[in-house]
N, C-alpha and C positions, 0 to 999 in steps of 0.2 A: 645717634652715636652708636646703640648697642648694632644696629641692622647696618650700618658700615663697616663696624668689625666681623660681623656675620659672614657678608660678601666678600670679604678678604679672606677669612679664612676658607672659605669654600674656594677662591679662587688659586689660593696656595696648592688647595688640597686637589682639587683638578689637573693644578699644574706637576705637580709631584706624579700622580697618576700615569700623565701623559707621556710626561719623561719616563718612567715605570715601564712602560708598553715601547718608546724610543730601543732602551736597552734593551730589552728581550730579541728585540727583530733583530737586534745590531748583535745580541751576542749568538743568536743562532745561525747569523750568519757567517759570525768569524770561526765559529766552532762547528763548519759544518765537517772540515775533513777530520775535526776528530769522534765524528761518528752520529751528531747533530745532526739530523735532516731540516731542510726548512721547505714548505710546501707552499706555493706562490697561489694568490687568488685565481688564475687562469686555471689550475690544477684542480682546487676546489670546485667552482663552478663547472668546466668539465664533467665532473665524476658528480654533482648533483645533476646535471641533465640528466646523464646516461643511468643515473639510479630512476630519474621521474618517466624518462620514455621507457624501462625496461619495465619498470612497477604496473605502471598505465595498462602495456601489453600485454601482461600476464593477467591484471583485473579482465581490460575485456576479451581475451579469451575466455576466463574461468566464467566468466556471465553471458557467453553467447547461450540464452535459452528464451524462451518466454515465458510471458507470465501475465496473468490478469485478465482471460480470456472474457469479452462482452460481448451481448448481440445488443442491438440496434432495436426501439419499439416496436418496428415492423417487419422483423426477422432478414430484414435484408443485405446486412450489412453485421460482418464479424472482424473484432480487432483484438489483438495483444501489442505487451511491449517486450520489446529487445531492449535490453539498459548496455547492451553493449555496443550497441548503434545509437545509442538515445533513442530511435523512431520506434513509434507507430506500427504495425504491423497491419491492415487493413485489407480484408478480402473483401469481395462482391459475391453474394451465393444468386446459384441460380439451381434449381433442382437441388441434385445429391452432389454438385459440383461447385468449387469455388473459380468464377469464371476469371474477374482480375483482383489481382494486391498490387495496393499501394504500398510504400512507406514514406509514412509522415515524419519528418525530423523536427524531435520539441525542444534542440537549442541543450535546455538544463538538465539534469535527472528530473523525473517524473514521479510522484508519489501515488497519483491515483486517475483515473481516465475515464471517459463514458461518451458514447455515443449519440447523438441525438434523435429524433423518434424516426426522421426519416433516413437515417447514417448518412448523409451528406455532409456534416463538420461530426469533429471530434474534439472535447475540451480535455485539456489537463491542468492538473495543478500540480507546479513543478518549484523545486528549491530555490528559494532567494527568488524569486521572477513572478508577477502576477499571474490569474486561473485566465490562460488562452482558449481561443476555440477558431481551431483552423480548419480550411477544406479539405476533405478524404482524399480528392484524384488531385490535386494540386497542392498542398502545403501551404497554403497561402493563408495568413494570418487575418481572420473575419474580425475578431472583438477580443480585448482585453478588460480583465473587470482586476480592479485593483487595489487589493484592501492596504489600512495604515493601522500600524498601532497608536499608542497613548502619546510617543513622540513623535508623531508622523511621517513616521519613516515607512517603507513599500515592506512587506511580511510576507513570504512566498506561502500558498494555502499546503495542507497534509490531504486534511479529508475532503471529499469532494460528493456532490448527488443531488440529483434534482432533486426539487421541492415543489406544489401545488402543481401537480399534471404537467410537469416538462416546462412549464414556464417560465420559472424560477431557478437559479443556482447557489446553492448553499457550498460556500466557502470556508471551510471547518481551519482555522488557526492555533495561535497558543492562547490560549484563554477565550476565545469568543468565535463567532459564525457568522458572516456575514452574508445578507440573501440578496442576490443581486436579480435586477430584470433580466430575462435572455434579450429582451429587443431593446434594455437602454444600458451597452456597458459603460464603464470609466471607472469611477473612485466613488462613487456616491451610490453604498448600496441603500436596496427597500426598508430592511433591519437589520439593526446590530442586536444577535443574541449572546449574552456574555453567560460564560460557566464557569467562569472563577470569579464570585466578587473579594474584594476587601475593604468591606463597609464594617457592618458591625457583628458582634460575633454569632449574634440569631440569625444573620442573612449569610455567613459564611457557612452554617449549616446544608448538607447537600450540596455545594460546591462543588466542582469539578477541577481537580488540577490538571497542567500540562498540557501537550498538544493535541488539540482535536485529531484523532487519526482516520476514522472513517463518520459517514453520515450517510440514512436513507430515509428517505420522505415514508410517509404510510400512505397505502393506499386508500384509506377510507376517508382521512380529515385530510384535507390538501396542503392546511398550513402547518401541517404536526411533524416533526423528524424526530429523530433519533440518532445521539452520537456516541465513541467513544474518544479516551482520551488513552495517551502516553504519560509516563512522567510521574504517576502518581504513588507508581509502588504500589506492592502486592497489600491486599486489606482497604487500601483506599477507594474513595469513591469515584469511578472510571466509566459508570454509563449514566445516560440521561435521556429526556424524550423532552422536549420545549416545543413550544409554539413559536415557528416564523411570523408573526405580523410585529407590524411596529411596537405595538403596548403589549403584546406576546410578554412571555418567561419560561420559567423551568415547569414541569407539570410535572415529574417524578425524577429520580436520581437512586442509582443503586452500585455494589462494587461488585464484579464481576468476582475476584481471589484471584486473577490472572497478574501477568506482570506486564500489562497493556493492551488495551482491547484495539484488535486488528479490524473485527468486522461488524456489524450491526446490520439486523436483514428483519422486517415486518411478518407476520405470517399474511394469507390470505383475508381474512379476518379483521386485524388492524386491532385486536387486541393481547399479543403475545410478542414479544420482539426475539430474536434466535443472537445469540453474544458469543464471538467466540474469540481468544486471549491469543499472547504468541506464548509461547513454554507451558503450554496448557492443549489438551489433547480432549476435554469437557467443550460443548457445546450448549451452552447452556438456555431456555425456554424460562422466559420468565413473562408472567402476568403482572403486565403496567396496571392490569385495576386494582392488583393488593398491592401497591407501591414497590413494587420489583421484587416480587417473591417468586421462587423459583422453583416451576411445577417437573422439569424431568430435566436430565442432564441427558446428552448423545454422547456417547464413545466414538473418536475415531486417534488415529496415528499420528499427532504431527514435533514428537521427540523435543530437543531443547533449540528447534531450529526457532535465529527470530525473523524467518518471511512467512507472510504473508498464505498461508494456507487456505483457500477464500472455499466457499460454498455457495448451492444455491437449493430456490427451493421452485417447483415447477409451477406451472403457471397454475392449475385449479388450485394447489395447496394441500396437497396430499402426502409429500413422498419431498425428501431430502436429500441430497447429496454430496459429499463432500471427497476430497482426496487426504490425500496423507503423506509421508516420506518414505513409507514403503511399498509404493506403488501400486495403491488399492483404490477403486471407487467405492466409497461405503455408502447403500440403501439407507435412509433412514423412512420409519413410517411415523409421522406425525400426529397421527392421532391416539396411538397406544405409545410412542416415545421409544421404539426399540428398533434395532437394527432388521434389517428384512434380507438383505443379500451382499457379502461384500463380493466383491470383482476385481480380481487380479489383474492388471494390466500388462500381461508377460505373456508366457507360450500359452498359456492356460487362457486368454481372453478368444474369443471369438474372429475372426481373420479381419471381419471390416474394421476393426478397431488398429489396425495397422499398424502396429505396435511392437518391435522386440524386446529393447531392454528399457525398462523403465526404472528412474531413479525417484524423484519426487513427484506426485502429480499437485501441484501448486494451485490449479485451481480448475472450475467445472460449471458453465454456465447452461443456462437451457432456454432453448429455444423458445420465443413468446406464446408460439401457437401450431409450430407444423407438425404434425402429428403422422401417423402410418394410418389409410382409413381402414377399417374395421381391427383392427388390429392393437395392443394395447404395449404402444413403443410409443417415445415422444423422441426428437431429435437435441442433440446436444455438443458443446462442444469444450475440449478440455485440451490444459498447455501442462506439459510435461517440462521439469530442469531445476534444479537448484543449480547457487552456488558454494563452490569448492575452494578452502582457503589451505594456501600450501603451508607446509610444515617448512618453516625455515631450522627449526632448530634441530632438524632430523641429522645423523651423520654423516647422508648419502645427498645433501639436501641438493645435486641435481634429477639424481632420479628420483626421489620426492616432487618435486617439480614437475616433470615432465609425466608423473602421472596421476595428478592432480592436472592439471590440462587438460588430462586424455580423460577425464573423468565423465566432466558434465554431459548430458543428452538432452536433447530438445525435440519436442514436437508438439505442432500443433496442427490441431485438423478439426473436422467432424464428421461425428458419424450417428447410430442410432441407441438406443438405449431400451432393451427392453425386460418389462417389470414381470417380476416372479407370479405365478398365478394367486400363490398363498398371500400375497399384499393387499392392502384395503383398496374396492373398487373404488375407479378414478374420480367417480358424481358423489362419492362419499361427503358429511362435510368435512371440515380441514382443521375445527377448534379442536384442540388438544384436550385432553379428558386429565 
């Protein structure tokens, strides 16, 4: 009886409602000559289109740049992304020339990319959609690996990086990693690594919260990576180093102070991992054997921008580099922790470097192995461009607009790189002191 009178009165109250919303249509429409306007759904939707393809247009102009510059294991092959194309950007080097580019189109947004040892596919891991890995000269979709959360729904990966010698791909999510075979994709990875549990509260110790944002294998243990997370806020714990195998786990955890760790990079070595945050401009060196204690901080540039500012470190393990937002290559020396040469990317750079006006250099990759012979330059290559968000609430806000447009620059290329005399020589070793 009570749950009969219930539904009555909800049905009154609906009905009252609806009549409620009757009248209004009907009195703005009799009242419109006296000053009422009534705006018909054709109207509405109309002027939503024309807001979503104008919005659209402006996003991908102000994002025509690249960014996320990689080479390939066997130097043969260089890619960035365009997020204003979605694709792929992919050249073929040949000598001091990039002979062909492709552009690979990955459908979603892309969060992170890599090449395989011989650049002949390219995998990403892209929002909402499983970690692809498509042909370079074709586009053509080779394998899809595809992780599930807890309710088995499809979870698009963030972080992305080989694991055991290229064989393996580690799927970095929101709470866990998944290591998939490169020769068997589908839904069933090798291991699920979790870094958030919610068991009991001594296994909640170390912890990772939030989205896995970047992952790199180490070069010395095969099954060992290293990732960071999003999400966790500043002071929280946002790095960690785990073992891929099936019975694998956590093997250290430590908090970066940043407000999300964008990159994690091994040194040569395999016991130092290099962290570096977004709104955080420290670099930080930290020794996994004292459970993430941290032996020197790098200075470079990269202001309260939250992209991706990426670095790299050369292949002996000597010598660091990274970009910034105000258009510098910054030297680092690795084994005393201090800057050695920063490098202007503007009138002041050297002519191969091709370069007029630079805004952000985003990121700086280097070459696995082609070096200058006798001569002490390694080869490298870096993606120039931030993005520029207009000021709607400026007073002039079309020419606010129209130069924010004209703002962003892009480049990308490669050229040589070479090291100051006064730097540690190359056959040095590469452990940090």
């Amino acid at each position: 009886m009570r749950r009969l009178i219930r539904l009555c009165s909800f049905a009154s109250l609906y009905d009252a409602a609806a009549q409620s919303i009757v009248d209004m249509y009907a009195r703005l429409r009799t009242e419109n000559d006296g000053g009422v306007g009534f705006t018909s759904r054709v109207v509405i939707q109309n002027r939503s289109e024309e807001f979503r393809w104008r919005t659209r247009m402006i996003k991908n102009e102000l994002e025509e740049f690249h960014r996320g510059v990689t080479f390939s294991a066997d130097g043969s092959t260089l890619c960035a992304y365009d997020a204003s194309k979605r694709a792929l950007t992919v050249g073929k080097l040949s000598n001091d020339s990039v002979e062909d580019v492709f552009e690979v189109k990955t459908g979603e947004r892309s969060h992170q990319w890599m090449l395989d040892a011989s650049g002949r596919t390219c995998t990403t891991s892209e929002r909402d959609a499983p970690t692809t890995t498509r042909e370079c000269d074709s586009g053509r979709v080779v394998a899809t690996y595809r992780s599930f959360n807890d309710k088995d729904e499809v979870t698009g990966a963030c972080g992305l990086g080989y694991v055991n010698d290229g064989r393996q791909i580690a799927s970095g999510c929101d709470g866990f990693v998944d290591v998939f075979d490169v020769e068997r994709p589908g839904r069933t990875p090798v291991a699920r690594v979790r870094t958030r549990t919610k068991a009991s509260v001594y296994e909640r110790l170390g912890s990772q919260g939030g989205l896995v944002s970047c992952v790199d294998g180490c070069p010395i243990e095969r099954d060992v990576f290293a990732c960071g997370t999003y999400g966790g806020g500043r002071g929280a714990i946002d790095c960690g180093v785990y073992d891929g195998r099936a019975d694998g786990g956590r093997v250290a955890s430590w908090a970066s102070g940043g407000a999300g760790v964008t990159q994690t990079k091994w040194s040569a070595c395999g016991n130092f991992v290099f962290v570096a945050s977004r709104k955080n401009s420290k670099i930080s060196c930290v020794d996994i054997r004292r459970t993430g204690s941290e032996v020197y901080t790098l200075e470079r540039n990269v202001g309260e921008t939250n992209q991706r500012v990426t670095f790299d470190i050369e292949p002996c393990g000597a010598h660091l580099i990274s970009g910034g937002v105000d258009g510098k290559l910054r030297f680092f020396d690795l084994r005393r922790g201090v800057e050695v040469m920063p490098c202007k990317t503007e009138d002041g750079c050297p002519a191969r470097w091709g370069v007029d006006t630079v805004t952000c250099v985003n990121s700086f990759a280097f070459h696995p192995f082609a070096s200058a012979p006798g001569s002490r330059a390694f080869r490298g290559a870096f993606a120039v461009g931030e993005r520029v968000f207009v000021d709607f609430d400026s007073s002039d806000s079309d020419h606010a607009e129209s130069d924010a447009i004209e703002d962003p620059t892009s480049y990308f290329g490669v050229y040589l790189v070479d090291y100051p005399t006064e730097s540690v020589p190359l056959d040095a070793p590469s452990t940090p002191v």
